[in-house]
C-alpha angles and dihedrals in degrees: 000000000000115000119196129219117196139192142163130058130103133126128336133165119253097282096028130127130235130167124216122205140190138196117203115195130170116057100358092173100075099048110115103197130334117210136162127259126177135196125215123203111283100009146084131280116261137188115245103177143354143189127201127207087255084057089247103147133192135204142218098235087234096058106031109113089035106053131045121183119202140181142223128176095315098333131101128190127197106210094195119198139183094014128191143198092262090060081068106127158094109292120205129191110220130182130195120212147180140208131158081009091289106117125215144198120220116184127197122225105269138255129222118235115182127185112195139130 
């Protein structure tokens, strides 16, 4: 099993800056790659960044140039800036892992970001 830990979030004014961060703990080494997804009222849940564990990241088009996600041991951060109205939602940290070749999601509990002046 991989639990998550996550912190960070809150309320920021449209420009601002916030940094998300998550703590994975259990069996670490078998985690693939961690990321953020984050989920709007009303619609669907969407991945905004992800790191594998060759450091290879990905990046949702509307956020590249304003977020950067890193790694370090078994915890992620999400350094957000910029940020808009539209970055307003629920993030949550995810990991993929894999053991006996089946491969697994864990999520951690979610965490509010809210963009308004």
């Amino acid at each position: 099993q991989v639990q998550l830990d996550e912190s960070g979030g809150g309320l920021v004014q449209p420009g601002g800056s916030l940094r998300l961060s998550c703590a994975a703990s259990g069996n670490i080494l078998s985690i693939n790659a961690m990321g953020w997804y984050r989920q709007a009222p009303g619609k669907q849940r969407e991945l905004v960044a992800s790191i594998n564990k060759h450091g290879f990241t990905r990046y949702l088009d509307s956020v590249k140039g304003r977020f950067t996600i890193s790694r370090d041991n078994a915890n992620i951060n999400l350094l957000m800036n910029s940020l808009r109205p539209e970055d307003t939602a629920v993030y949550y940290c995810n990991a993929y892992w894999v053991v006996d070749y089946v491969g697994r999601d864990s999520w951690g509990q979610g965490t509010q970001v809210t963009v308004s002046s």
